[in-house]
C-alpha positions as protocol buffer text, in pm:
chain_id: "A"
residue {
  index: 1
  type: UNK
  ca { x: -1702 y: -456 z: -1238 }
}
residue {
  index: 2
  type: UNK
  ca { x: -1492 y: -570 z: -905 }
}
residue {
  index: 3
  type: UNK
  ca { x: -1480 y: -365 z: -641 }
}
residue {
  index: 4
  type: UNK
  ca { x: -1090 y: -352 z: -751 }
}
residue {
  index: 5
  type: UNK
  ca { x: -1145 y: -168 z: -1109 }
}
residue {
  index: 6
  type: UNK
  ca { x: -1440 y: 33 z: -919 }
}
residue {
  index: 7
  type: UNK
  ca { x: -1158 y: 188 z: -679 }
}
residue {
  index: 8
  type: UNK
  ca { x: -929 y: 252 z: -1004 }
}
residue {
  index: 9
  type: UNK
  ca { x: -1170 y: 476 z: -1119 }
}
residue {
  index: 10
  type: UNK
  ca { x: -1217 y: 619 z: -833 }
}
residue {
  index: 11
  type: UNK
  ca { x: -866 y: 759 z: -818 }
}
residue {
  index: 12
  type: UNK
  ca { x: -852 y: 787 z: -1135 }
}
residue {
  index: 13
  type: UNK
  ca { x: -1103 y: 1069 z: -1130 }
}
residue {
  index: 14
  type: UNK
  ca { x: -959 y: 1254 z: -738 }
}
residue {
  index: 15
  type: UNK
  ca { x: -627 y: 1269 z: -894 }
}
residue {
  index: 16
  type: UNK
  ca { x: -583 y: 1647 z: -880 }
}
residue {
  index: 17
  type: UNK
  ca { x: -175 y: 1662 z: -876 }
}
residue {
  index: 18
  type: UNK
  ca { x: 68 y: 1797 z: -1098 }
}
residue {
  index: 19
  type: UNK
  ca { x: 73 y: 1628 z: -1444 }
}
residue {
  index: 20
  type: UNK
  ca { x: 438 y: 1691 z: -1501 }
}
residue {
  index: 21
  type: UNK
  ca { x: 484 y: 1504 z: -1094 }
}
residue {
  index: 22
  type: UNK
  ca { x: 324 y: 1176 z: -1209 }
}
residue {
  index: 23
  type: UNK
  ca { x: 504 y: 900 z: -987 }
}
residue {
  index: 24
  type: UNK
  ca { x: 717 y: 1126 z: -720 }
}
residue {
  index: 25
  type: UNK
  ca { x: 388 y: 1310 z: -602 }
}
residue {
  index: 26
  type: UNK
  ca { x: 206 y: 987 z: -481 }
}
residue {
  index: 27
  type: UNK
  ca { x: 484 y: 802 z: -395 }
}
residue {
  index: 28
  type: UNK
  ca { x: 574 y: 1088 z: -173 }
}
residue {
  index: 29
  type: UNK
  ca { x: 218 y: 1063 z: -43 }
}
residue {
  index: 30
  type: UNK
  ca { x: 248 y: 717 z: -16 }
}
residue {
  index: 31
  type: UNK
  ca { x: 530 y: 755 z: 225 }
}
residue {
  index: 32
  type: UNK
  ca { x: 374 y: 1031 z: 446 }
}
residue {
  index: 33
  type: UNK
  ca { x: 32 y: 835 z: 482 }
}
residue {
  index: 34
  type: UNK
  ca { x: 220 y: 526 z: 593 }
}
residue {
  index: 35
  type: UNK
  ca { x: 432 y: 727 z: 893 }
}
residue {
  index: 36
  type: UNK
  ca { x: 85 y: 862 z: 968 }
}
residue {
  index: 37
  type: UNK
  ca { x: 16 y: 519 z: 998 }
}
residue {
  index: 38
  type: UNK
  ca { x: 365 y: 426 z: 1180 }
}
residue {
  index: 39
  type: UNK
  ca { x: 291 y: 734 z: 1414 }
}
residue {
  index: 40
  type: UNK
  ca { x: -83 y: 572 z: 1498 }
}
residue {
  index: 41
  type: UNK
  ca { x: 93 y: 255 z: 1628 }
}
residue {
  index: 42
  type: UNK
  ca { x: 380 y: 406 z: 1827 }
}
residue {
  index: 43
  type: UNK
  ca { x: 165 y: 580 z: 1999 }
}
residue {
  index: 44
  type: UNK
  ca { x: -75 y: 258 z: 2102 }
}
residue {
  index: 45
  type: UNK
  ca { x: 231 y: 116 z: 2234 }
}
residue {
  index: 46
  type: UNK
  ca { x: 366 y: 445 z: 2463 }
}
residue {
  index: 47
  type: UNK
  ca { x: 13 y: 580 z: 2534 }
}
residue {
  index: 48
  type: UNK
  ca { x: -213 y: 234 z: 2556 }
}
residue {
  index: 49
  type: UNK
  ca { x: 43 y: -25 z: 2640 }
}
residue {
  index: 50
  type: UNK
  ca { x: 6 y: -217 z: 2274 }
}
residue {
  index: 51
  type: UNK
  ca { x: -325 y: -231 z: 2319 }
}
residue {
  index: 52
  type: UNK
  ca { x: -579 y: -150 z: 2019 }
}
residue {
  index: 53
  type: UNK
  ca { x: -873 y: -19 z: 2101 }
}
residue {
  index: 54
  type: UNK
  ca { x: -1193 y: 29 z: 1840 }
}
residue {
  index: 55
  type: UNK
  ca { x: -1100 y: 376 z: 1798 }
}
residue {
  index: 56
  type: UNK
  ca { x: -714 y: 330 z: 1766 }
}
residue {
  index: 57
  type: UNK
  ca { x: -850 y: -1 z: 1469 }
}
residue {
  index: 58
  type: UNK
  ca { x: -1061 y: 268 z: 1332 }
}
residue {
  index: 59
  type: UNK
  ca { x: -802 y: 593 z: 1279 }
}
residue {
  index: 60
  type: UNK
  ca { x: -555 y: 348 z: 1165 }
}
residue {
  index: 61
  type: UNK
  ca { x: -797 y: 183 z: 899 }
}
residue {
  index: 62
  type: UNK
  ca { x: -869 y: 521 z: 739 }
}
residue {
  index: 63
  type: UNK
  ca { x: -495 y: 629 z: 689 }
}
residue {
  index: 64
  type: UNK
  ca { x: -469 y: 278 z: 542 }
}
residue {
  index: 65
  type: UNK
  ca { x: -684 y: 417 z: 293 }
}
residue {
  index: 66
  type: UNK
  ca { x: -470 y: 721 z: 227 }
}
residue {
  index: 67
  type: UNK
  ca { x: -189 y: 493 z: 150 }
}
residue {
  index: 68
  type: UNK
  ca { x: -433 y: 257 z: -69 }
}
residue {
  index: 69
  type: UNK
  ca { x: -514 y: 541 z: -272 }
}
residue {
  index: 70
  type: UNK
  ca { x: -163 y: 661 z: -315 }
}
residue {
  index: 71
  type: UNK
  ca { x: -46 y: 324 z: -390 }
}
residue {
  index: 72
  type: UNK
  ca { x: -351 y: 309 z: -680 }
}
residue {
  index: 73
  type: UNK
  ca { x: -252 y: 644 z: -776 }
}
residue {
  index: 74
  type: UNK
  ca { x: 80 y: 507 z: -796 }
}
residue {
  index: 75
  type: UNK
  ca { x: -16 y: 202 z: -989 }
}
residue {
  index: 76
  type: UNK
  ca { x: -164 y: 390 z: -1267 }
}
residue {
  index: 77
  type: UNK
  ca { x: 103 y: 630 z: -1323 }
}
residue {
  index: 78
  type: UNK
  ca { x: 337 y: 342 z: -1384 }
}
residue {
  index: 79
  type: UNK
  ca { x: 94 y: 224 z: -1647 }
}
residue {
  index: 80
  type: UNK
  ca { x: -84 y: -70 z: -1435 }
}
residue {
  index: 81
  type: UNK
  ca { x: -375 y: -150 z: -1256 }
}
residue {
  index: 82
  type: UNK
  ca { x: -424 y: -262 z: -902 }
}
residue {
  index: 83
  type: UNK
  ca { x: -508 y: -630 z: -978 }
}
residue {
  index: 84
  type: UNK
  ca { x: -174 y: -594 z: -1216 }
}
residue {
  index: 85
  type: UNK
  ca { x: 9 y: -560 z: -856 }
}
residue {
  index: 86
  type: UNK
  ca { x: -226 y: -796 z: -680 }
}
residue {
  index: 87
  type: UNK
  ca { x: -146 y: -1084 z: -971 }
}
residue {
  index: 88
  type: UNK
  ca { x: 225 y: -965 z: -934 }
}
residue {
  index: 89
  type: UNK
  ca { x: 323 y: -947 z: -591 }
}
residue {
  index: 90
  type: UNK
  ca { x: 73 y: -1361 z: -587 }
}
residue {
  index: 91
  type: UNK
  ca { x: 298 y: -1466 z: -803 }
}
residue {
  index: 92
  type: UNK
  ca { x: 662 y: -1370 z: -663 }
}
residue {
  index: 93
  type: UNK
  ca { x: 480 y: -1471 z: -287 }
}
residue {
  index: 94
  type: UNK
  ca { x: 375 y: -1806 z: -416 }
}
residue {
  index: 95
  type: UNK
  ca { x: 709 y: -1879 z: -577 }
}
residue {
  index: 96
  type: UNK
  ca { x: 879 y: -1790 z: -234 }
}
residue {
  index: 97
  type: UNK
  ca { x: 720 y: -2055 z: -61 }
}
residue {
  index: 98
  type: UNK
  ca { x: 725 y: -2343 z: -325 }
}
residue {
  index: 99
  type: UNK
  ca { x: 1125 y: -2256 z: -279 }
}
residue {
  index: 100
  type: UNK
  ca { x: 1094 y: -2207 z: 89 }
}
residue {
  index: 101
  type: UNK
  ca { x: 1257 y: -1850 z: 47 }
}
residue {
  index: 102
  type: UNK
  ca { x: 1050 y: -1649 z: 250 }
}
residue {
  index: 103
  type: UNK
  ca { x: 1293 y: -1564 z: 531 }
}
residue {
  index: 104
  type: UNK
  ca { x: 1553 y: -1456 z: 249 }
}
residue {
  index: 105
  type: UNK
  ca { x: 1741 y: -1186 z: 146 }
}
residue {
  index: 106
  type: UNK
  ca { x: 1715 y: -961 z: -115 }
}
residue {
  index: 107
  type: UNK
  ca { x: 1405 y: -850 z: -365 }
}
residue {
  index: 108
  type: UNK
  ca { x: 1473 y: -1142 z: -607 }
}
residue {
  index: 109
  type: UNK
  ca { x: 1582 y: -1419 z: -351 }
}
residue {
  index: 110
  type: UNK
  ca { x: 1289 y: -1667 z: -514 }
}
residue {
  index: 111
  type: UNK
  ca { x: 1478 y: -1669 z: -843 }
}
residue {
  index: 112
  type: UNK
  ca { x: 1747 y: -1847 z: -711 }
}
């Protein structure tokens, strides 16, 4: 088993939200975990001049977790797995470079 389909069963068995709020509940967590996230890094550049301590790497690594696990959580509710968006998101990246699209516009710019 990768360490991938061990972490999709790990969500797959903490998921204690509404059944009828599949999709808007983590996506809604998805989006408060990364401003916690957002919030972690504004502050390192007011309070600690853009510098990033251990501690600052540390706290910021764990909310990255939150959002991992919403993102999962996520995943599966659309009917996918994690390595379904890894595979996905390789392939549209990959076809950006081979047509030097990177610094485009738009979600579908590679298709040109």
């Amino acid at each position: 088993m990768t360490l991938s389909e061990e972490y999709d069963d790990l969500v797959r068995v903490s998921k204690i939200y509404p059944k009828n709020r599949t999709i808007e509940y983590p996506v809604l967590g998805m989006c408060g975990e990364t401003g916690e996230v957002a919030e972690k890094v504004k502050k390192t550049i007011r309070d600690n001049r853009n510098k990033y301590d251990a501690a600052t790497k540390a706290a910021i690594l764990k909310e990255l977790g939150d959002v991992l696990w919403y993102l999962v959580a996520t995943t599966q509710d659309l009917g996918y797995t994690f390595d379904d968006v890894i595979e996905n998101n390789m392939t549209k990246v990959n076809n950006r470079i081979a047509t030097n699209t990177q610094h485009g516009k738009g979600d579908n710019r590679e298709e040109v």
